[in-house]
FITI-834438 format. One line per field, with one value per residue (C-alpha): residue number from 1; residue in three letters; x, y, z. Coordinates in nm, 3 decimals, decimal comma. Example, Ala and Ser with C-alpha at 12.3 -4.5 7.8 and 13.67 -1.06 7.14 Angstrom:
2
num: (1 | 2)
residuo: (ALA | SER)
u: (1,230 | 1,367)
v: (-0,450 | -0,106)
w: (0,780 | 0,714)
END
This chain:
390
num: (1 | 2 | 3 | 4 | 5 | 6 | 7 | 8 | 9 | 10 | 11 | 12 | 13 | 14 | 15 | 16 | 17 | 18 | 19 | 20 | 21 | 22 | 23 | 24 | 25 | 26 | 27 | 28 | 29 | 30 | 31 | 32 | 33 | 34 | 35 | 36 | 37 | 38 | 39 | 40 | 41 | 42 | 43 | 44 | 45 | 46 | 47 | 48 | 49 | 50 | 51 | 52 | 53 | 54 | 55 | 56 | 57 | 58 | 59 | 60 | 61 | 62 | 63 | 64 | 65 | 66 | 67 | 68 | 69 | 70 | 71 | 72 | 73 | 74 | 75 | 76 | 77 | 78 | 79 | 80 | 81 | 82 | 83 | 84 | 85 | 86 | 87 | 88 | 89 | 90 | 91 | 92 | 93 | 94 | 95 | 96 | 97 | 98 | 99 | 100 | 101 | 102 | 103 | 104 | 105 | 106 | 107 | 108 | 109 | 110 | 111 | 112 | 113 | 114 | 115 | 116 | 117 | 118 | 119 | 120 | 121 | 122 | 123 | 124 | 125 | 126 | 127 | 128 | 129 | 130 | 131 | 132 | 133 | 134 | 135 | 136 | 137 | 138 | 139 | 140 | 141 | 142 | 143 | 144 | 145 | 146 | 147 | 148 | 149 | 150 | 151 | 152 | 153 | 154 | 155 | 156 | 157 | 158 | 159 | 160 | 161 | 162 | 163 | 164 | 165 | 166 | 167 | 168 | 169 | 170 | 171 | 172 | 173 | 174 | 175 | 176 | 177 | 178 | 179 | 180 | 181 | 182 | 183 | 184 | 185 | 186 | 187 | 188 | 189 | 190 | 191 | 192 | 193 | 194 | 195 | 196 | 197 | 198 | 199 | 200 | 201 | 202 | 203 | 204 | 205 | 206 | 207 | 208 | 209 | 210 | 211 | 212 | 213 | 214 | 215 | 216 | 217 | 218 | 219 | 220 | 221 | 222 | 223 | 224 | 225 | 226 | 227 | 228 | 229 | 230 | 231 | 232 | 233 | 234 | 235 | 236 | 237 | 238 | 239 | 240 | 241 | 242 | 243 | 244 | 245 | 246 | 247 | 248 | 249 | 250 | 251 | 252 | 253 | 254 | 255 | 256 | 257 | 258 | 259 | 260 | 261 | 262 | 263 | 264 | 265 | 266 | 267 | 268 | 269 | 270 | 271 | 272 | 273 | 274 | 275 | 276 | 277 | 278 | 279 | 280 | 281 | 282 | 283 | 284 | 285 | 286 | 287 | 288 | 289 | 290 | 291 | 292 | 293 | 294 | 295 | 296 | 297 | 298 | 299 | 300 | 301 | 302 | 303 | 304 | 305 | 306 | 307 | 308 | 309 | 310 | 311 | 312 | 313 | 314 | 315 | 316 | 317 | 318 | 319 | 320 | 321 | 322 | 323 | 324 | 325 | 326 | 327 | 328 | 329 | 330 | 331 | 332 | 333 | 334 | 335 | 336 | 337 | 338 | 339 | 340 | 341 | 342 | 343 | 344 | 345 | 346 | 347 | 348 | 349 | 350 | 351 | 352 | 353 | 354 | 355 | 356 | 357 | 358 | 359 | 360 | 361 | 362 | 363 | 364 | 365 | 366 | 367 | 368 | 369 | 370 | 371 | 372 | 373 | 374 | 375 | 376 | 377 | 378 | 379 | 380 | 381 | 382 | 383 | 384 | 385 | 386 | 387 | 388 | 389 | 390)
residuo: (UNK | UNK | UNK | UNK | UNK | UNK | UNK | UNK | UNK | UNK | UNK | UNK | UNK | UNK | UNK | UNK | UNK | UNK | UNK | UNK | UNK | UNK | UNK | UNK | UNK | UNK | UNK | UNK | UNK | UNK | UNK | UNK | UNK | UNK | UNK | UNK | UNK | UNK | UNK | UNK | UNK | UNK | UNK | UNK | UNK | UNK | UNK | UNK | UNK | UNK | UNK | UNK | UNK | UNK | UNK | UNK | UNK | UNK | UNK | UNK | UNK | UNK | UNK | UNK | UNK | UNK | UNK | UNK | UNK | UNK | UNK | UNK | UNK | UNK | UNK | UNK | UNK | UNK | UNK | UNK | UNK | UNK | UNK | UNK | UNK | UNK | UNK | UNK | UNK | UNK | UNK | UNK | UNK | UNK | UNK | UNK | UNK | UNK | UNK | UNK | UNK | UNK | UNK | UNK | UNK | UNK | UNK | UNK | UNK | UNK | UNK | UNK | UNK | UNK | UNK | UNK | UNK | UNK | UNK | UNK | UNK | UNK | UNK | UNK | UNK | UNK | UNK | UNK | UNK | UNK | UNK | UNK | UNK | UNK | UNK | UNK | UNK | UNK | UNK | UNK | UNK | UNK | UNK | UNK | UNK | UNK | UNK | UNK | UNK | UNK | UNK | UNK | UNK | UNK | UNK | UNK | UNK | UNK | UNK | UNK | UNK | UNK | UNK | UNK | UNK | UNK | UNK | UNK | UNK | UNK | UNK | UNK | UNK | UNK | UNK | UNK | UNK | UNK | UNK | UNK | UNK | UNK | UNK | UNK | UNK | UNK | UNK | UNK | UNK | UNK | UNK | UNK | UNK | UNK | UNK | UNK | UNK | UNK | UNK | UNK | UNK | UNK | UNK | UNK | UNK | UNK | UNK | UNK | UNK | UNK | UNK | UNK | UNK | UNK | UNK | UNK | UNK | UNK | UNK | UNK | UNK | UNK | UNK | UNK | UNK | UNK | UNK | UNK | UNK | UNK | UNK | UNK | UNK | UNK | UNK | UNK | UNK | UNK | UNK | UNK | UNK | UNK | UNK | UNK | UNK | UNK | UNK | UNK | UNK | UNK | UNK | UNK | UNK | UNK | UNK | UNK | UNK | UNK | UNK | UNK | UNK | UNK | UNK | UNK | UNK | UNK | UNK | UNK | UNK | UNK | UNK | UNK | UNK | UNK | UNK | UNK | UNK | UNK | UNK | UNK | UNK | UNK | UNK | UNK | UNK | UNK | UNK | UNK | UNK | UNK | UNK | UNK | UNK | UNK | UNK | UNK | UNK | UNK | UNK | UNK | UNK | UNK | UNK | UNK | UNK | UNK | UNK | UNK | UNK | UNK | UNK | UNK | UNK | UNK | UNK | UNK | UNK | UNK | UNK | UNK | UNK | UNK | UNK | UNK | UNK | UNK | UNK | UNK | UNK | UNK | UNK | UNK | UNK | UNK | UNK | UNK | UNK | UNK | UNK | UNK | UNK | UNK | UNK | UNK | UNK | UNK | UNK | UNK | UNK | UNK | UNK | UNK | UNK | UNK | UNK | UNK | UNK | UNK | UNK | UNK | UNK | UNK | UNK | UNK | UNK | UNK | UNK | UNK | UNK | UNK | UNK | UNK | UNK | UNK | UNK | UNK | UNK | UNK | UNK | UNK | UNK | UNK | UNK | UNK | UNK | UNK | UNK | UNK | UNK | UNK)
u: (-13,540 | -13,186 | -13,301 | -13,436 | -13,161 | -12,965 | -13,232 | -13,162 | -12,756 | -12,794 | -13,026 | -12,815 | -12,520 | -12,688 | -12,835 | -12,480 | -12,268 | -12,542 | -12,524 | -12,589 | -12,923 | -13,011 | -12,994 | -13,205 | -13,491 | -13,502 | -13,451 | -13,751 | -13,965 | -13,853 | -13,972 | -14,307 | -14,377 | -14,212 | -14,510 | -14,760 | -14,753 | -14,630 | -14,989 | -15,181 | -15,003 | -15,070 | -15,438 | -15,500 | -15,362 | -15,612 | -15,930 | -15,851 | -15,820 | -16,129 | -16,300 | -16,180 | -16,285 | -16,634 | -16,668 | -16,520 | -16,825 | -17,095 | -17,263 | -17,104 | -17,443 | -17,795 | -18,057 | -18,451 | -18,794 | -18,864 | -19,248 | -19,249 | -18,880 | -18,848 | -18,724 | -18,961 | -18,812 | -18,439 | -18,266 | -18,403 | -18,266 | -17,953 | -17,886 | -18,008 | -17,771 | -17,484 | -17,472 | -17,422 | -17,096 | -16,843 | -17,055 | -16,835 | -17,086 | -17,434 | -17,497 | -17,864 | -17,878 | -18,158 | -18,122 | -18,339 | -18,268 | -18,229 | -18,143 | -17,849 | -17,892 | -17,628 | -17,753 | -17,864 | -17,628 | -17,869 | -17,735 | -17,922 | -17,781 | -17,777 | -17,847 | -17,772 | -17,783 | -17,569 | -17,460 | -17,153 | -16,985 | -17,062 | -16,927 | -16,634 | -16,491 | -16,463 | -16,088 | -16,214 | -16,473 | -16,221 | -15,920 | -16,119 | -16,244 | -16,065 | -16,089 | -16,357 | -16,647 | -16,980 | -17,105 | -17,346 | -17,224 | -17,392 | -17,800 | -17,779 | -17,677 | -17,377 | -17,291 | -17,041 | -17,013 | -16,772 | -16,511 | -16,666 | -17,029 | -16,865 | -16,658 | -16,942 | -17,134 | -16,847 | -16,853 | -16,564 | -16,583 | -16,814 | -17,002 | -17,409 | -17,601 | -18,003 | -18,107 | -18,478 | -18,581 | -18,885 | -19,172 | -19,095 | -18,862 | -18,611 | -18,310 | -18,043 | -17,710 | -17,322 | -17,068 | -16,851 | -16,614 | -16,497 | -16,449 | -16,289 | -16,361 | -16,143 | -16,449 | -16,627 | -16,987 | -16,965 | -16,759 | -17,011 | -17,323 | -17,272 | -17,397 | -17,371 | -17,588 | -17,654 | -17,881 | -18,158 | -18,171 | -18,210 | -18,486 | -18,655 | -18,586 | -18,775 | -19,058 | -18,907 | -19,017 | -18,765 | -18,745 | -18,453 | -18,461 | -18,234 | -17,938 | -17,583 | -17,441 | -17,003 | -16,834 | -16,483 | -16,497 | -16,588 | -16,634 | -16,853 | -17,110 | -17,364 | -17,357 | -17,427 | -17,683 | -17,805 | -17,836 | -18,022 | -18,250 | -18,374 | -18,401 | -18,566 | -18,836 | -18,619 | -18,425 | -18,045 | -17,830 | -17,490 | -17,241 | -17,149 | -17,510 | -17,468 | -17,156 | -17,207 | -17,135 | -16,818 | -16,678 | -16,796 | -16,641 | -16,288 | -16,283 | -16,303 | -16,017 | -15,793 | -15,911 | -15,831 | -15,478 | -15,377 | -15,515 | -15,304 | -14,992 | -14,996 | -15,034 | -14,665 | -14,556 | -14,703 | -14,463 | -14,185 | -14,247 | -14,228 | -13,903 | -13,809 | -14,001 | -13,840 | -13,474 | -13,589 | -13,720 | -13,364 | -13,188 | -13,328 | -13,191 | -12,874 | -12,835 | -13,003 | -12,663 | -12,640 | -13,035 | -12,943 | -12,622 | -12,841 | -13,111 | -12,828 | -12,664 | -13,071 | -13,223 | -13,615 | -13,762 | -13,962 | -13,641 | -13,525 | -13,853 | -13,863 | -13,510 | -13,652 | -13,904 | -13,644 | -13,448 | -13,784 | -13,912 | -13,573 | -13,609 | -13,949 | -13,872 | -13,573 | -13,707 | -14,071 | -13,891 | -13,668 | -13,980 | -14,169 | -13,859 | -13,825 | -14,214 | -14,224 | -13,893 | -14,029 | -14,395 | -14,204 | -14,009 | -14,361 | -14,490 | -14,225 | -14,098 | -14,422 | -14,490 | -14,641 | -14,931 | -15,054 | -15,374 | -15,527 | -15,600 | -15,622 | -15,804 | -15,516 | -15,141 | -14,990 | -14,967 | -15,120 | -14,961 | -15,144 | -14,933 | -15,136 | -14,997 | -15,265 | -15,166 | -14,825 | -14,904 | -15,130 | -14,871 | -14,607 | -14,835 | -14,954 | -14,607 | -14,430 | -14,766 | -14,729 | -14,350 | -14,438 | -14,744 | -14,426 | -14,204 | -14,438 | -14,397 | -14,039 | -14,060 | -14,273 | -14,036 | -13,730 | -13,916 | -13,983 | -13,625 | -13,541 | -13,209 | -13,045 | -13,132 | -12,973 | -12,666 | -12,654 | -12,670 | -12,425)
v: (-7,724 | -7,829 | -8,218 | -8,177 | -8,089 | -8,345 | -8,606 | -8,521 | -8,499 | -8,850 | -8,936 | -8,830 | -8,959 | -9,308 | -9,282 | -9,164 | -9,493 | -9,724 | -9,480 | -9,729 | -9,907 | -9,549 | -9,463 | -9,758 | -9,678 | -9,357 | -9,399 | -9,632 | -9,377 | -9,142 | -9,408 | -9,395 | -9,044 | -9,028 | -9,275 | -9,132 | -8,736 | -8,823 | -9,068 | -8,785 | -8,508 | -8,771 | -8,784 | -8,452 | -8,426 | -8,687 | -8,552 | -8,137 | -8,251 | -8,503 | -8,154 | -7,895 | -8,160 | -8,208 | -7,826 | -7,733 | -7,863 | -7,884 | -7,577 | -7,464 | -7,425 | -7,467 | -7,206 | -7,416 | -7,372 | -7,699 | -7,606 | -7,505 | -7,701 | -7,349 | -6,971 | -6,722 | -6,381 | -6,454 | -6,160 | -5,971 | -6,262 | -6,300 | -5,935 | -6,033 | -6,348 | -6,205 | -5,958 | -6,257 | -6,265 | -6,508 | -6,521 | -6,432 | -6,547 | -6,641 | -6,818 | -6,927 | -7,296 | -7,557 | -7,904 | -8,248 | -8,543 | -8,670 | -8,906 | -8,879 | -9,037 | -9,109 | -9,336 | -9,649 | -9,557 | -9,397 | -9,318 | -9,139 | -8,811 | -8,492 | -8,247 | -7,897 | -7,535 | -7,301 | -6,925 | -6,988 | -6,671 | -6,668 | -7,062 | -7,086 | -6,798 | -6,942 | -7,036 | -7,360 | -7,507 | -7,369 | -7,589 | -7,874 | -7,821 | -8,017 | -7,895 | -7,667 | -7,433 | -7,417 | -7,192 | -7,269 | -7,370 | -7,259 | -7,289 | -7,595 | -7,530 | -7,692 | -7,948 | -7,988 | -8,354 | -8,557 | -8,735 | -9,049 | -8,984 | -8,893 | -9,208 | -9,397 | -9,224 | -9,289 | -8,877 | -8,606 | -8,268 | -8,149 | -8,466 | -8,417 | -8,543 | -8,531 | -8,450 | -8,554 | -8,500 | -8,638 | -8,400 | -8,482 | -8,215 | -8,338 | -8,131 | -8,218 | -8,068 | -8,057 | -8,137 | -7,835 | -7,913 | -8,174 | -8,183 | -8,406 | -8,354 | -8,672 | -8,804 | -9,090 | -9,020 | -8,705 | -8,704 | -8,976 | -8,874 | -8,504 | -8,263 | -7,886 | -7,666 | -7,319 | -7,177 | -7,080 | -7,428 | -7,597 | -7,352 | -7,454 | -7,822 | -7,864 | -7,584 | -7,332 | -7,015 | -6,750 | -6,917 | -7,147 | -7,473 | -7,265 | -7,068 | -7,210 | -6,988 | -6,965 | -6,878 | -6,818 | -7,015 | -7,333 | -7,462 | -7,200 | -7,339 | -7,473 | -7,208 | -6,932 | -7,172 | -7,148 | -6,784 | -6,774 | -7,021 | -6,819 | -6,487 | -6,655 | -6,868 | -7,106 | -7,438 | -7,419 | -7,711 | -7,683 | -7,941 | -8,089 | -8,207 | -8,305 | -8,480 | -8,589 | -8,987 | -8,903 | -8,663 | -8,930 | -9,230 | -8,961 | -8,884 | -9,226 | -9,284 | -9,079 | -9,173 | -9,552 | -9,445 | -9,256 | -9,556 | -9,812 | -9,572 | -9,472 | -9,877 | -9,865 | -9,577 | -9,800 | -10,096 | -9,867 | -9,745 | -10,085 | -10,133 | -9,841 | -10,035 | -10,338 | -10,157 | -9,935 | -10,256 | -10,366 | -10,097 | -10,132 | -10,494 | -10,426 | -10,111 | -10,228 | -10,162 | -9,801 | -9,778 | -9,922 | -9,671 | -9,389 | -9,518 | -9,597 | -9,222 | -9,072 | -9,042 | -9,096 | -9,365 | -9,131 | -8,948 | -9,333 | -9,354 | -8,973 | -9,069 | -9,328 | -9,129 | -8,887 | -9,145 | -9,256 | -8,909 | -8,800 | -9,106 | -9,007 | -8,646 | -8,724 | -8,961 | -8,768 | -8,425 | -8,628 | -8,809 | -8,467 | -8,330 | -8,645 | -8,666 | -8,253 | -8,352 | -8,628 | -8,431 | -8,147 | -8,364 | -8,556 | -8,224 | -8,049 | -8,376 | -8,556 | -8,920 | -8,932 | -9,215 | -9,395 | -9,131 | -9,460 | -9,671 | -9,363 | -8,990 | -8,785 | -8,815 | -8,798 | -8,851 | -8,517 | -8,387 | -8,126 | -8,066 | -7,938 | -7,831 | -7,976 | -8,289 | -8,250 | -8,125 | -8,411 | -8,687 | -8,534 | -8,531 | -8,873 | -8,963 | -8,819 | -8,892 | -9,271 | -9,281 | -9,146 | -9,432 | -9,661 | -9,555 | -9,633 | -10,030 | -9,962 | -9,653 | -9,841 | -10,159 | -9,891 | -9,762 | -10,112 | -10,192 | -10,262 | -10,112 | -10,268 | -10,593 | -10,500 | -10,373 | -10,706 | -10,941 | -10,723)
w: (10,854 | 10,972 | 11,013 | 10,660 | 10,536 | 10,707 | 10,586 | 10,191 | 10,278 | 10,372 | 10,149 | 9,862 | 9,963 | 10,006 | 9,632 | 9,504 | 9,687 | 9,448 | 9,148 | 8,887 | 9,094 | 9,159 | 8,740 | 8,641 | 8,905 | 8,785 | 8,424 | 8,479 | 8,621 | 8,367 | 8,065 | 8,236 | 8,220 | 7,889 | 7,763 | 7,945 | 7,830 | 7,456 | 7,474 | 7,594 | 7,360 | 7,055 | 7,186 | 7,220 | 6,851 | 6,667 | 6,912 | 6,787 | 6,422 | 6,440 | 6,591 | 6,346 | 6,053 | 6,172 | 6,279 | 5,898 | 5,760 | 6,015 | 6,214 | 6,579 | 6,684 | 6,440 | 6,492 | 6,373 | 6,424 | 6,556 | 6,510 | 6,121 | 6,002 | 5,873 | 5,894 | 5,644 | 5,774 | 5,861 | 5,775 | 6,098 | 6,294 | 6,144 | 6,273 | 6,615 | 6,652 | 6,503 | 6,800 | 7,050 | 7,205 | 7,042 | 6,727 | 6,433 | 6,152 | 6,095 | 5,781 | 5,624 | 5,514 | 5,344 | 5,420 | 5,330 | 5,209 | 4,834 | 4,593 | 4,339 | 4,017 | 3,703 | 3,460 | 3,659 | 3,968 | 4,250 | 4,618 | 4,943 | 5,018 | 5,247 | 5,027 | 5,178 | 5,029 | 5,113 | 4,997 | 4,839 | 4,842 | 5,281 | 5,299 | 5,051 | 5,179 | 5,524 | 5,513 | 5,792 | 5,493 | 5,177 | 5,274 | 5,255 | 4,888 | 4,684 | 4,357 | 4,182 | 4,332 | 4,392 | 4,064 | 3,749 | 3,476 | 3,168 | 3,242 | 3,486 | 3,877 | 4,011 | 4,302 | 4,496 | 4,628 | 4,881 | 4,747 | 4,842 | 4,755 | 4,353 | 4,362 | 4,447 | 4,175 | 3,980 | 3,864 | 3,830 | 3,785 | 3,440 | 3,475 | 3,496 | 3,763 | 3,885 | 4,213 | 4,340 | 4,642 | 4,847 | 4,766 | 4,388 | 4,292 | 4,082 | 3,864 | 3,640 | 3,794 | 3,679 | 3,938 | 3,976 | 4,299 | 4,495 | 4,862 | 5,135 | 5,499 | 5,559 | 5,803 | 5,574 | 5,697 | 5,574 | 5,261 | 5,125 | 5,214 | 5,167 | 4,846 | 4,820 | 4,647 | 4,618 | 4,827 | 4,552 | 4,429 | 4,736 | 4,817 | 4,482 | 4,514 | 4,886 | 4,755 | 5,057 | 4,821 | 5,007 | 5,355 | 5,463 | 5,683 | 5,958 | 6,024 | 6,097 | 6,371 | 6,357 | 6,677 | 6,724 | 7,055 | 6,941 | 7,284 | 7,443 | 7,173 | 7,457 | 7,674 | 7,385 | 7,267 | 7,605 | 7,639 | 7,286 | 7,359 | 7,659 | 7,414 | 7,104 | 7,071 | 6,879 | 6,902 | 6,873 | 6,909 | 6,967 | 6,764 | 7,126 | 7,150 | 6,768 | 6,844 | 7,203 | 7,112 | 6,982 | 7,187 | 7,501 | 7,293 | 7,245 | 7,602 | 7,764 | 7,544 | 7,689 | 8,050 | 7,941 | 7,754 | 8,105 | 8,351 | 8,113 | 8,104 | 8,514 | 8,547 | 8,389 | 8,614 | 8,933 | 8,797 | 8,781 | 9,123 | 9,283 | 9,177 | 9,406 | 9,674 | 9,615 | 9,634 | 9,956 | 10,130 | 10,023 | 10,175 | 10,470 | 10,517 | 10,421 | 10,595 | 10,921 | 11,094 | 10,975 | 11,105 | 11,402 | 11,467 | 11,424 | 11,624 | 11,877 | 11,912 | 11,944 | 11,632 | 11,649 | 11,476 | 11,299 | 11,163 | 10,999 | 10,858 | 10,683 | 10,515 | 10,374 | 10,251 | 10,142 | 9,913 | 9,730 | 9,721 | 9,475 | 9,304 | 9,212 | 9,142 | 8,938 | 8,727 | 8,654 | 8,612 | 8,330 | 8,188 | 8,156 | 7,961 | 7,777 | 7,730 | 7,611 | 7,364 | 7,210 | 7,183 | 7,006 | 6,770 | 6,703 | 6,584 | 6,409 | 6,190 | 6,205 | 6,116 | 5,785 | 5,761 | 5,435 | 5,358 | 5,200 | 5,547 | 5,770 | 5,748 | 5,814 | 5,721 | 5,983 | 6,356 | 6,519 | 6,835 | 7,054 | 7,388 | 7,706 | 7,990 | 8,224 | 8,118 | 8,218 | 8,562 | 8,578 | 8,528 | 8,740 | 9,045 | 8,958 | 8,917 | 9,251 | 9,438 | 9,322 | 9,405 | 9,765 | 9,810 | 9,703 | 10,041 | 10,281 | 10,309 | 10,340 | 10,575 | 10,789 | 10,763 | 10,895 | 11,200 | 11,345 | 11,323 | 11,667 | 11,708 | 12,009 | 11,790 | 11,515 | 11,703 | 11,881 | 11,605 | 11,406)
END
């Protein structure tokens, strides 16, 4: 403990007699961590709001029948599910595919019925409606289309609109609302209707194509839809299977982002090589003094050590502070974004503290890997060498 001690004394005092060498190596560090969690914090940000868009408007987990494409007596089941732990909602849908016509203008769509007063009420679907509702007006049934399926259409609200579907079902509609999910594939290829209608355009009499299960834990979606599957004689597929190229394409970003950024941190790190491997040149005498009045080689080589080991810690305990500063600023007086070129307006930032932990032991574990050329280069000093030729 005492030779420890004596180790960071010296250690200190060596980093303090080069104060402005020992600033820039660890301001350098520092820069490096700084990148690296504000990267990761601005990562985390863009993958939870690409989540929480596609989860507003798409199932956390669809119950089917994969047999029959259909549910006939749902209410029973509905009951059953809803008893499942985490589930906070289950909600009957109809879904199939359609055409929207106005005047010569015709475009492919998902059309999918829904009980309006169960959906818009959910405040996760509600603050992405635009404008309007989902609600008749006058004897025809309304629609509620994305904001990119209408402008294609070339539609606003109170404009008429048919819907025909494959069997041959077709019925003239009036858009009533207008919603934006901000993700392109499904703001222009999406159409709500109400449940009763949907059932009446794909012939469904009182059944529904399935039931879209909510949970409160969005990511405990496969193992629910585990448990389910094992009780009920049903298919349910969690969004993570829906989603699984996207979340896969999300998560290898991140792994690149924090490869590219630790590649930054390695450069720094080598500059604290480079100025140990220094010190050890120019202090050869000192080396060779200590060596001279008994201290082990492997003493020599542990301050050396020392010195790169508060280097490291320095400079990654400033870059985490830095990084966590920076993060907070990001989120508190965000970067707005032109809403035209990109789906959000600004720069999301979601801080985790695994990350951080992450990045400071990458960080000090890097600066350690750094000391041992150096260390190494200290123990083989041969001191009655050094002492001679000094």
């Amino acid at each position: 403990m005492a030779n420890m001690q004596f180790l960071f004394f010296l250690a200190s005092r060596y980093l303090q007699r080069r104060w402005r060498q020992t600033a820039m190596l660890v301001a350098s560090v520092a820069v490096g961590v700084t990148i690296l969690t504000t990267a990761l914090s601005l990562t985390n940000g863009f993958t939870a709001d690409l989540v929480d868009r596609i989860l507003g408007t798409t199932p956390h987990i669809s119950a089917v029948n994969a047999l029959t494409g259909r549910l006939d007596d749902y209410q029973p089941l509905m009951v059953q599910l809803s008893r499942y732990s985490h589930v906070s909602a289950v909600l009957p849908y109809v879904s199939g595919e359609g055409l929207i016509s106005v005047g010569s203008e015709t475009t492919g769509a998902m059309i999918r019925g829904i009980d309006p007063r169960l959906q818009l009420s959910r405040p996760a679907f509600k603050k992405y409606v635009v404008s309007g509702t989902l609600k008749a007006n006058g004897r025809l049934p309304g629609v509620m289309l994305g904001t990119e399926l209408a402008h294609k259409l070339g539609v606003s609200l109170g404009d008429p609109v048919r819907i025909v579907t494959g069997i041959g079902q077709s019925r003239q509609m009036i858009v009533t609302g207008l919603f934006q999910a901000g993700l392109y594939e499904y703001d222009a290829h999406i159409a709500y209707v109400d449940l009763a209608t949907a059932q009446h355009l794909y012939r469904m009499g009182t059944a529904v194509s399935g039931l879209e299960i909510r949970l409160n834990d969005v990511f405990a979606a496969p193992r629910v839809a585990a448990d389910m599957g094992r009780d009920l004689p049903l298919y349910f597929r969690p969004w993570t299977t829906s989603n699984h190229s996207l979340l896969a394409a999300l998560s290898f970003e991140k792994d690149v982002i924090f490869l590219v950024v630790v590649f930054i941190i390695i450069v720094a790190t080598m500059g604290v090589a480079n100025t140990l491997a220094m010190w050890v040149l120019e202090q050869s005498r000192d080396i060779g003094l200590l060596r001279a009045v008994g201290a082990p080689a492997g003493t020599v080589g542990r301050l050396v050590m020392v010195q790169g080991s508060l280097v490291g810690v320095l400079g990654t305990a400033l870059g985490l502070l830095a990084g966590w500063l920076l993060s907070l600023g990001l989120s508190v007086y965000p970067i707005h974004l032109p809403q035209d070129v990109y789906y959000i307006d600004r720069l999301p930032v979601q801080m985790q503290l695994g990350d951080f932990l992450l990045v400071a032991a990458c960080s000090v574990v890097i600066a350690l890997l750094a000391c041992l050329l150096p260390s190494r280069r200290a123990i083989r000093l041969d001191p009655i060498d050094v002492l001679r030729r000094a």
